[in-house]
KEVEXTI-915464 format. One record per residue: x, y, z of N, C-alpha, C, O in turn. Coordinates in steps of 0.001 Angstrom, whole numbers, padded with zeros to 6 digits, always signed. Layout:
<atoms>
XYZXYZXYZXYZ ...
</atoms>
This chain:
<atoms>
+147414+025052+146324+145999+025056+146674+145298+023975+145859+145261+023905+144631 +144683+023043+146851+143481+022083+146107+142293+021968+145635+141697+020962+146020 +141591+022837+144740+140533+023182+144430+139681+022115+144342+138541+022186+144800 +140286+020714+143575+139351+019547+144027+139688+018573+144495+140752+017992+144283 +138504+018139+145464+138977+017126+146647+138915+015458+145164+138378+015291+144069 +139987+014476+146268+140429+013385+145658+138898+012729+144947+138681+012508+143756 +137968+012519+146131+136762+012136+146009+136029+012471+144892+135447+011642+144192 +136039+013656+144702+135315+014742+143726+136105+014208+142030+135643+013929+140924 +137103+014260+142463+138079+013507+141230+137414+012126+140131+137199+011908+138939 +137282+011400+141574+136998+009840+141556+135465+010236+140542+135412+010072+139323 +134854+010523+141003+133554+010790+140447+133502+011639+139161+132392+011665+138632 +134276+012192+138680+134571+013090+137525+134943+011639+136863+134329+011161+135909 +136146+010963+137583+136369+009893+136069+135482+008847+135487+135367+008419+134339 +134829+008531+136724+133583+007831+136375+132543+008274+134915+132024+007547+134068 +132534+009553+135062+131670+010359+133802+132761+010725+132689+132985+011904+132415 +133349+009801+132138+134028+010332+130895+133259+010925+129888+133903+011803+129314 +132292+010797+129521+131509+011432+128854+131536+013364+129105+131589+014364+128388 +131471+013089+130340+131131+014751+131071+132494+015670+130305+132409+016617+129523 +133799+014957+130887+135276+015125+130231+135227+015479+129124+135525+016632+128811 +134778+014429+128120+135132+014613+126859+134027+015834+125974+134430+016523+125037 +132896+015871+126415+132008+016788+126455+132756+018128+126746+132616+018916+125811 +133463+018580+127710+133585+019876+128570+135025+020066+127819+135453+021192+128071 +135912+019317+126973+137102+019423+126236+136506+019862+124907+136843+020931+124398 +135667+019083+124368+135445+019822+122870+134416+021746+123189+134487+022757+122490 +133571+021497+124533+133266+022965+124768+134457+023681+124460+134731+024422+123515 +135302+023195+125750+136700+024370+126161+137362+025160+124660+137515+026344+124361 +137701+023631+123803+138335+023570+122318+137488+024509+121191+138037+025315+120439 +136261+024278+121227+135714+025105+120088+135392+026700+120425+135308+027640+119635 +135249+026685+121775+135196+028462+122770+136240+029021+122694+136153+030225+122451 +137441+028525+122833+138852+029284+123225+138586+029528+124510+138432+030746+124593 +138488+029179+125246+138148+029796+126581+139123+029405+127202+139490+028259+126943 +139595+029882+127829+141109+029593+129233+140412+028865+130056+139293+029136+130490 +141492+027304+130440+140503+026847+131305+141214+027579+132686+140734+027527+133818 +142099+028064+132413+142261+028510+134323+141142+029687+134578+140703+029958+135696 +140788+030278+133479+139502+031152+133804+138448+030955+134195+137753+031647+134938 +138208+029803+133631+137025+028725+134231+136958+028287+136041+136168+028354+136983 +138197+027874+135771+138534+027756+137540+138155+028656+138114+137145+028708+138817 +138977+029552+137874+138668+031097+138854+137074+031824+138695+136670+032748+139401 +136505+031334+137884+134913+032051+137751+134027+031242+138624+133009+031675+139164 +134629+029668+138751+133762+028935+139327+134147+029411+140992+133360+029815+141848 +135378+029241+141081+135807+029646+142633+135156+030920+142752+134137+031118+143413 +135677+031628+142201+134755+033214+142239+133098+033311+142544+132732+034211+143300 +132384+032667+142137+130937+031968+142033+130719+031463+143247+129715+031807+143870 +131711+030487+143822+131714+029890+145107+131620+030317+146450+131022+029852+147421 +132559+031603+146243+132476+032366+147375+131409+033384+147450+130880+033943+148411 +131222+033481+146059+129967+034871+146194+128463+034082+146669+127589+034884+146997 +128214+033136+146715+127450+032513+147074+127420+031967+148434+126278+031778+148853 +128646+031579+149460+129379+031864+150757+129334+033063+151271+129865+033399+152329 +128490+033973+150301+129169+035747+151292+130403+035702+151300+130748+036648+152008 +131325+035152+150927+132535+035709+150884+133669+036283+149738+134586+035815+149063 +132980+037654+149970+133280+038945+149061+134619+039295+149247+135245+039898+148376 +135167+038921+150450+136461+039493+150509+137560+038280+149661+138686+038594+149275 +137121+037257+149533+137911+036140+148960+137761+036186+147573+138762+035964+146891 +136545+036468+146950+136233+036385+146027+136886+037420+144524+137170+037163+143355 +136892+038616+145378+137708+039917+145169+139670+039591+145163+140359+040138+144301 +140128+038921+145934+141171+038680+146295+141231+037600+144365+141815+038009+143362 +140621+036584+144456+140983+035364+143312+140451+036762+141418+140710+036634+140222 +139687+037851+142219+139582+038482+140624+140746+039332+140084+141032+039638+138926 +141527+039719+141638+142674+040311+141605+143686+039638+140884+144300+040015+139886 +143807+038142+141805+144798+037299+141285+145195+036688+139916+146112+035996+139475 +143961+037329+139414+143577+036974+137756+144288+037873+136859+144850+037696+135778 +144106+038907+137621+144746+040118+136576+146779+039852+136654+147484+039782+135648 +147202+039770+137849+148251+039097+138365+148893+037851+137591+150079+037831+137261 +148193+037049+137393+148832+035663+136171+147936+036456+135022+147509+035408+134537 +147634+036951+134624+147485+037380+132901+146516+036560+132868+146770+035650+132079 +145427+036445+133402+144308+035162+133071+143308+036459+132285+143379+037505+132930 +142601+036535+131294+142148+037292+130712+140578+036788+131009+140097+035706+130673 +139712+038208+131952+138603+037656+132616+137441+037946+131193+137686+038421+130083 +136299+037503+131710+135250+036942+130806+133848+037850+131976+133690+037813+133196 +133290+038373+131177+131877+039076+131765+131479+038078+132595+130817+038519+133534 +131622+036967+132606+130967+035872+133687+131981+036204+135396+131592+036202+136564 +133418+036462+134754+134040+036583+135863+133730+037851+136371+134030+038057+137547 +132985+039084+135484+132984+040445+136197+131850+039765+137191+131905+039309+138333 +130950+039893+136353+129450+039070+137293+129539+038773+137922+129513+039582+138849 +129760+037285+138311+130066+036790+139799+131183+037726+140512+131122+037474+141715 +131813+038346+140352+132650+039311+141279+131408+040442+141560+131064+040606+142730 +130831+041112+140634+129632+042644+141099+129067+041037+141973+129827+040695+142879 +128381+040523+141839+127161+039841+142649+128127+039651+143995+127568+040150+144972 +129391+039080+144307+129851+039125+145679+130120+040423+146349+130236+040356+147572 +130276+041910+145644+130771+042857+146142+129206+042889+146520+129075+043773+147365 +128020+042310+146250+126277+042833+146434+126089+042161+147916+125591+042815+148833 +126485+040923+148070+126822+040144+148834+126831+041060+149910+125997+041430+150736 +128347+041394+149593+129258+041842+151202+128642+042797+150859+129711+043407+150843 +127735+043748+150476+126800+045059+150799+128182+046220+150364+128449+047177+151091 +128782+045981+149353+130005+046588+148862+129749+047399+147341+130513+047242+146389 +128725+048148+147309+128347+048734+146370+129279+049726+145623+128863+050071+144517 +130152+050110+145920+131227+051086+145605+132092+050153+144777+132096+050460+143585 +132715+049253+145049+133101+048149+145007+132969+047654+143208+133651+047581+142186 +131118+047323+143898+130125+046957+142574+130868+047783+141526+131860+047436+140885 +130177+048988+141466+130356+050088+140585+131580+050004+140357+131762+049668+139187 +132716+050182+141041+133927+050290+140179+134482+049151+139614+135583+049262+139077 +133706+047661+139647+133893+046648+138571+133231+047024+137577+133919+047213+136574 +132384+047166+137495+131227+047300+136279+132320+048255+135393+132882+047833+134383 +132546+049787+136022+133405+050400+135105+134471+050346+134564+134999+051095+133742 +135012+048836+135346+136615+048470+134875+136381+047533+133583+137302+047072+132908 +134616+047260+133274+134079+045937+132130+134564+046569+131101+135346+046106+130270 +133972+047964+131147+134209+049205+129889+135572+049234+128953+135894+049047+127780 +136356+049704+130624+137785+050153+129936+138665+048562+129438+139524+048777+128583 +138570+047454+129760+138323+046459+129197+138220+045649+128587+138783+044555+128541 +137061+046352+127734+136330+046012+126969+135793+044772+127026+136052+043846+126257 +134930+044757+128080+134080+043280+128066+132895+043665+128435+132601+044554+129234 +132204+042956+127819+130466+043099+127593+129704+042981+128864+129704+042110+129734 +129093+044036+128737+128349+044245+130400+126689+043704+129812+126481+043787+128601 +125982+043364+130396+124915+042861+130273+123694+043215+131484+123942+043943+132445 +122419+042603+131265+121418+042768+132336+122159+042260+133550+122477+043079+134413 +122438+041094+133684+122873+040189+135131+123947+041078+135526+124182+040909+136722 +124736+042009+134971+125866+042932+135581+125060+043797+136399+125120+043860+137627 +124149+044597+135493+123720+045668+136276+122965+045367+136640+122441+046480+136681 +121787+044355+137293+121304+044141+138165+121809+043811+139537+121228+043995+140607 +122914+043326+139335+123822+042771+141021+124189+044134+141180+124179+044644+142300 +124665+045073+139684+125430+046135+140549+124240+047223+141714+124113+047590+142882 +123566+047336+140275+121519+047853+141225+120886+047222+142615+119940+047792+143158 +121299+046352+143009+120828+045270+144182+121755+046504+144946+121571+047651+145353 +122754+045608+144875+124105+046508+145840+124063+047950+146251+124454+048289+147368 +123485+049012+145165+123422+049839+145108+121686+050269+145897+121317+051318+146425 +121162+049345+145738+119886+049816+146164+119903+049302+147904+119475+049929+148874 +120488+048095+147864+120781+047655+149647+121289+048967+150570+120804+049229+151670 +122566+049896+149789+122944+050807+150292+122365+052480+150554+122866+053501+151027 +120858+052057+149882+120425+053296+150080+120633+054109+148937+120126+055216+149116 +121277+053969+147642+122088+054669+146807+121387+054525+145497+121921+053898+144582 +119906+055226+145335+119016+054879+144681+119655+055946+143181+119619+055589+142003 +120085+057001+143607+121135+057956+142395+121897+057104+141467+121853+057287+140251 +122525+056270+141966+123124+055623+141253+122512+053769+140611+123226+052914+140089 +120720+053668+140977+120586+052382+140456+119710+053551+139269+119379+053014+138212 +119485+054500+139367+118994+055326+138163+119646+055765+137333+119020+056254+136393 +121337+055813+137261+122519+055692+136367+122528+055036+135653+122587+055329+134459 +122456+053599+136233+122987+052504+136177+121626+052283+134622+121764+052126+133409 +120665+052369+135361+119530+051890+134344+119230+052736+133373+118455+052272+132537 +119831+054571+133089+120665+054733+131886+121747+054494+131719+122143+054898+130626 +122563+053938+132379+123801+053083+131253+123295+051927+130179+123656+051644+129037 +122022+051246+131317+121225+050334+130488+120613+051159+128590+120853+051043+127388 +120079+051640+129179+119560+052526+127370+120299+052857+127139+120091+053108+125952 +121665+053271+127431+122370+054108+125985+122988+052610+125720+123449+052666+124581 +123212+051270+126265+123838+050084+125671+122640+049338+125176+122882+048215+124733 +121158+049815+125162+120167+049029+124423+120298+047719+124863+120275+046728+124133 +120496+047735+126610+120330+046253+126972+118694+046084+127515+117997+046881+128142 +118527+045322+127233+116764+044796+128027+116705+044686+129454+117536+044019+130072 +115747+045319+130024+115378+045675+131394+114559+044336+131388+113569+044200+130668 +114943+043519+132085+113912+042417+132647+113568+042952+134588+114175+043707+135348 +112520+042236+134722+111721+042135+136147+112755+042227+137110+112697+043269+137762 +113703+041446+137408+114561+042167+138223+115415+043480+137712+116117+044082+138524 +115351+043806+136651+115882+045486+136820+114888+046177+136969+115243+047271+137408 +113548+046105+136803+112409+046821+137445+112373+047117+138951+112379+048172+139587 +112323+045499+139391+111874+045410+140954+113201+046322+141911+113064+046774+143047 +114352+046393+141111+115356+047362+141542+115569+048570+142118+116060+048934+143187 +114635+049631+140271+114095+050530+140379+113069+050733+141525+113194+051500+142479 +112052+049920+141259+110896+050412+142249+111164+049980+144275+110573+050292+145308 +111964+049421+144043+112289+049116+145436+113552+050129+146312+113778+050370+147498 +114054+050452+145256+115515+051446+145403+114828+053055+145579+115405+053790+146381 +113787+053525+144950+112278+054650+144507+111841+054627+145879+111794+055449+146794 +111528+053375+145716+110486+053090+147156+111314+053536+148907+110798+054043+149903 +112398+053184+148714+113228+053412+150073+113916+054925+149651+115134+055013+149805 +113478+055637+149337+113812+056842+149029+112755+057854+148862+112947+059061+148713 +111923+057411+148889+110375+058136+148800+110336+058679+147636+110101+059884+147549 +110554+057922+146533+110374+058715+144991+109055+057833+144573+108937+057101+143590 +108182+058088+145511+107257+057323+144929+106659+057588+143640+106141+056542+143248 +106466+058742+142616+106527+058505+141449+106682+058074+140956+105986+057355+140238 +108377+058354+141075+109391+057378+140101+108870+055444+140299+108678+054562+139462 +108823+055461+141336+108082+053729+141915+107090+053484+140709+107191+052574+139886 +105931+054642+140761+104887+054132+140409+104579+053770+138943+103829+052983+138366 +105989+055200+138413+106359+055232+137405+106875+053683+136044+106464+053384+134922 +108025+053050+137067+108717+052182+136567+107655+050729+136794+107833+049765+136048 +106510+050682+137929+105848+049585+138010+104426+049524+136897+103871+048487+136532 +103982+051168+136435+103283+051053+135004+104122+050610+133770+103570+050491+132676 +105168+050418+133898+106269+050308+132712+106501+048552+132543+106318+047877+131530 +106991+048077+133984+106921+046835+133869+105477+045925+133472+105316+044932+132763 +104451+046832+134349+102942+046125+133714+102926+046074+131759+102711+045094+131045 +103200+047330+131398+102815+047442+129674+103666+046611+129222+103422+046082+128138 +104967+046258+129980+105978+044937+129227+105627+043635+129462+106038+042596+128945 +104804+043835+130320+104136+041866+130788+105224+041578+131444+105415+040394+131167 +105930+041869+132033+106603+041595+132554+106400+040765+134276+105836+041498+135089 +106717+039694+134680+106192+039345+135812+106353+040007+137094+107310+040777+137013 +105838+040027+138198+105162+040918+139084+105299+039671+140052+104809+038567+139814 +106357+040147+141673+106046+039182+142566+105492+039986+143840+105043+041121+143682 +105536+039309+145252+104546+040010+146282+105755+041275+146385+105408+042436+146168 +106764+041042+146630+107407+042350+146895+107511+043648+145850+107747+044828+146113 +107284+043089+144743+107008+044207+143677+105976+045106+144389+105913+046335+144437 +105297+044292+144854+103691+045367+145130+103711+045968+146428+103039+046969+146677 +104586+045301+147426+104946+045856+148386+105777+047398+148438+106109+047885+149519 
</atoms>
């Protein structure tokens, strides 16, 4: 498989700088560069909607011993959000745990999207206590989550609840928030 075209090549050597730049990153991170590959491909497709490919290259990771990186859970929850694969979501997020790789806001917000697309507002209210007992920060999109996930469920409380919460944080406010 050719991940980059000849062309794409040509233009990489042109920027030696970029090279020698992205070698001392790789060198002082430890970072696997085949992990890199696969997060970017992974990234690629989740951005294509294509969840089923994307899932297939996180598999293939575990398969060569490529040891994934919270960036690779991420872009995998955000394609399972994609393909409207919320089950999916959730049982990456819980594979970060056993793991042991660091789950963050951008996790559980794709997993909350996914979960809230599906109607499955029980579980973006889990999700956002898994958030407090890991003392991660609720930014505006884990709000607009809540109140939109509330909102298609008729918990309008709970809605009105989490949108006085985001106001006392200053937190920014777009038209669909208010919708």
């Amino acid at each position: 498989m050719r991940v980059v075209s000849k062309p794409t090549l040509g233009r990489l050597k042109v920027s030696r700088r970029w090279l020698a730049t992205s070698r001392q990153l790789l060198a002082r991170k430890k970072v696997d560069k085949e992990c890199i590959v696969y997060n970017a491909c992974i990234s690629a497709c989740e951005k294509a909607g294509q969840w089923q490919h994307a899932l297939a290259l996180f598999s293939e990771m575990e398969g060569m011993t490529i040891q994934k990186t919270s960036i690779t859970y991420n872009a995998t929850v955000s394609a399972c959000e994609k393909g409207h694969e919320w089950e999916l979501a959730l049982t990456i997020v819980s594979q970060m745990e056993h793991h042991d790789v660091e789950r963050c806001s951008i996790t559980y917000n794709a997993c909350m999207a996914a979960c809230d697309e599906a109607g499955q507002w029980q579980h973006v209210l889990h999700l956002l206590e898994d958030m407090n007992r890991g003392q991660l920060r609720r930014d505006a999109i884990t709000y607009h989550a809540c109140i939109m996930s509330c909102e298609k469920s008729r918990q309008w409380q709970r809605a009105l609840g989490w949108f006085e919460e985001m106001h006392q944080k200053r937190l920014e406010h777009n038209s669909n928030t208010f919708n």
